[in-house]
N, C-alpha and C positions, 0 to 999 in steps of 0.2 A: 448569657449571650443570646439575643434576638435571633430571629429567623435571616432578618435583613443582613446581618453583621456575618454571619456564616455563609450568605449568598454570596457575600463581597468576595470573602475569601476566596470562594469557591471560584468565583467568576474569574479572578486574579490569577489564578495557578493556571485555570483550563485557558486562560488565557496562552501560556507558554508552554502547555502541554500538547502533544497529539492523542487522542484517545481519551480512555480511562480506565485508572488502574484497576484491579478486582481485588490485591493483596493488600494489606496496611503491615506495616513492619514497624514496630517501635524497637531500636536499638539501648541499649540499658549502657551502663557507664563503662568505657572502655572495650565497648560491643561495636562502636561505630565502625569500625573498620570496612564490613560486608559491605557497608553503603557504597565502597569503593569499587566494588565488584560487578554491582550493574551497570548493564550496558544501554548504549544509545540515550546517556544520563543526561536529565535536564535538571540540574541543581538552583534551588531557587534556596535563597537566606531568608531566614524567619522574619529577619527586622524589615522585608521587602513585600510580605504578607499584611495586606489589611487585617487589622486587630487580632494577629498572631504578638505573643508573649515571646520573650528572649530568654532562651536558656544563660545562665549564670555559673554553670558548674564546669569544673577541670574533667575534662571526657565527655565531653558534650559539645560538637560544631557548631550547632544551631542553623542547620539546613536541612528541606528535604532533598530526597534524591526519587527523581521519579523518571522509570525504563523497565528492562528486562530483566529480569535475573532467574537462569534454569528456563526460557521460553515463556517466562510468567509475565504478567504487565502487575506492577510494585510500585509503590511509591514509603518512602522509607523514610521516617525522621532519625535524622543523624545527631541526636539530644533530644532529650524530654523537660517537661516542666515539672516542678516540684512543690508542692504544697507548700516548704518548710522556705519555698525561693521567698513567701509571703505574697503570691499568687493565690486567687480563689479559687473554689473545685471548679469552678465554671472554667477560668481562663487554663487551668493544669489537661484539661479535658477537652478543648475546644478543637484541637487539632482531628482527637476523634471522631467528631463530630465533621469535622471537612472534608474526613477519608470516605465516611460513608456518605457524603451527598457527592463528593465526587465520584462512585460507584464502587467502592470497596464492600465485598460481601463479607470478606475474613479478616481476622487482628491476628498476626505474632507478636504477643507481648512477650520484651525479656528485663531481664536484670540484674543488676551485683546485689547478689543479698549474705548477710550471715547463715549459718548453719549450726541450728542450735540440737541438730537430730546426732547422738554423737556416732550414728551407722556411716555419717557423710565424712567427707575430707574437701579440705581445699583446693579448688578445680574440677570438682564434680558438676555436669551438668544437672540440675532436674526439673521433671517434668509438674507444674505445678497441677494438683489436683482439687485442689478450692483452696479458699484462703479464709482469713478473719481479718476484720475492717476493726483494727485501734487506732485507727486515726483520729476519733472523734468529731470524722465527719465525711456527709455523704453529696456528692456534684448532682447529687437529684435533692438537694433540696432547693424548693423555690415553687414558683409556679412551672407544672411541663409543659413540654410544647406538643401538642399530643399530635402531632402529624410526623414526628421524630418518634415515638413510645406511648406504653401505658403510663399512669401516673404510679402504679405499683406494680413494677418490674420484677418476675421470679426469679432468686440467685441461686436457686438450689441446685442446677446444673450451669453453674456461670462458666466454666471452661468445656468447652463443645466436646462430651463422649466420644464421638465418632473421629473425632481428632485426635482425641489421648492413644483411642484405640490405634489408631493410624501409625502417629509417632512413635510406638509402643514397637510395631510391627518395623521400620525406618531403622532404629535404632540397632535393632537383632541384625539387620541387614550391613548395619557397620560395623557390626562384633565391640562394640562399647558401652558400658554399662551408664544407665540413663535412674537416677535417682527418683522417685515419685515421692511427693507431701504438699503439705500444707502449709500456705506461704502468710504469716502474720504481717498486716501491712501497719505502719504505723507513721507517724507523721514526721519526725525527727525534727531538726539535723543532730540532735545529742546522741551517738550511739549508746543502746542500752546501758542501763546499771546492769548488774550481778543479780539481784533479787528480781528485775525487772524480767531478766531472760529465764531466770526459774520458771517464773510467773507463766510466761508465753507460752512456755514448752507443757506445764502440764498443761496448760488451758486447750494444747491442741497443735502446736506452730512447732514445723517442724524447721522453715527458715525463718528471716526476720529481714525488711527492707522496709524503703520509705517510698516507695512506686505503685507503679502495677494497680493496684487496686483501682480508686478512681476511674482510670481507663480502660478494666474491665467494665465496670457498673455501666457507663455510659454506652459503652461496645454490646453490653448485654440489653439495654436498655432501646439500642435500635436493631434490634435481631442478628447481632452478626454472629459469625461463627469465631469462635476463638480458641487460640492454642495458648499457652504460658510456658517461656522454661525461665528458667533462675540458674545464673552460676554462680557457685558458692566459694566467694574468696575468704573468708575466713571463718576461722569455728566460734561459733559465742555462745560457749558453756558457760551457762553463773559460772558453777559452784570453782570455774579450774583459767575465767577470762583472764586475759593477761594485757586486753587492750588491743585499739588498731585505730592504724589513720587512713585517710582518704589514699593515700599515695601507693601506702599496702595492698588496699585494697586494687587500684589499679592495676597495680604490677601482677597480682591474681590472675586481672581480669585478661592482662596481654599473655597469658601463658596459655590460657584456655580455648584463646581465639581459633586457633586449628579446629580443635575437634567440634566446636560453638560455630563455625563456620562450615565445616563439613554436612553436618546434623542439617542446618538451615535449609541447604541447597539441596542436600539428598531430600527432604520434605517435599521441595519444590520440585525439583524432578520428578520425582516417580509419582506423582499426583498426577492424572489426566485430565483433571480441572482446576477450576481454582477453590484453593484448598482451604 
């Protein structure tokens, strides 16, 4: 995507916006919900966005939501784009790209992933602490734009320390236990084989999703600060799988919504700035 093509955007939302927001919130599949929670909401539809892409999937609105939430100024996609939708990294990625020319400093990236660490269970939140790109591919390939980034972006602390640390601290304050690892991204839509998840797990991955990454890279690629959590609706052990479907997975994801909504806004609360 051009410079031009993201001004438009840009230009189109602050169009209907007052301000601008400082938080980027990406809601992950049947996470949407919090988007309902901000206040003084000005909901604009993707399909209403110059050269925004339309979400395709069951748990995904296909809207931002841009207002307050806990005192903060937010703007929130209520669906993400998906590699596997047969969108390019460009276009799965572009929205992060209009969070931060519309002044977003921070990303909460979240999402329904497997849990291939067998210490987890289903409905655990966790706190992601790097990840592995098996996607077989990266939204920085092409020409960069180098007034967005360098052209080789460091990922070796891709999710922001001071954040982990932070959230770390957030969570003790809720008395609920908050999971940490390593989130394996990969491109899907086929959920893993059995040998496939062996593979993942000694490699290093302690969940397994089709998100996230992508919108890390570009997030890290224009200095923002970023936090990652992952709710894990189902367990994907090879050696003991027994199978899951999309529908499963959601009904996970609406169980979790309490405590994944809790966590969110206590974040945003107790932060004196934007976080």
């Amino acid at each position: 995507m051009t410079m031009e093509k993201m001004k438009e955007a840009v230009d189109f939302i602050q169009s209907k916006i007052n301000g601008n927001p400082l938080i980027g919130l990406i809601l992950g599949s049947g996470l949407g919900d919090l988007g309902e929670e901000i206040e003084n909401a000005v909901i604009i539809s993707y399909d209403q966005i110059p050269h925004f892409p339309t979400s395709t999937v069951a748990g995904h609105k296909g809207q931002l939501v841009v207002g307050t939430l806990e005192g903060k100024s937010v703007i929130a996609m209520q669906g993400r784009f998906h590699y596997y939708e047969g969108y390019s990294m460009e276009e799965v990625t572009f929205p992060v790209r209009v969070m931060k020319l519309l002044g977003c400093e921070s990303l909460i990236v979240t999402n329904a992933c497997g849990g291939m660490n067998e210490a987890f269970k289903p409905g655990d939140l966790m706190l992601i602490d790097d990840h592995i790109n098996f996607t077989g591919a990266n939204p920085l390939i092409g020409p960069n734009i180098e007034e967005l980034g360098p052209r080789f972006p460091d990922m070796s602390h891709a999710y922001s320390p001071h954040l982990k640390e932070y959230a770390m601290k957030v969570v003790q304050k809720l008395g609920f236990t908050l999971q940490r690892g390593v989130y394996a991204g990969v491109s899907g839509p086929t959920y893993m084989s059995a040998a496939e998840l062996i593979m993942l797990r000694k490699l290093g991955g302690d969940v397994v999703g089709m998100s996230t990454i992508p919108e890390v890279i570009i997030a890290r690629h224009m200095g923002m600060n970023i936090l990652g959590i992952s709710c894990i609706t189902d367990m994907a052990i090879g050696e003991t799988i027994e199978g899951i479907t999309h529908e499963e997975v959601m009904k996970v994801a609406a169980r979790a919504k309490p405590q994944f909504k809790a966590f969110i806004r206590a974040l945003l609360k107790d932060r004196d700035k934007s976080i």
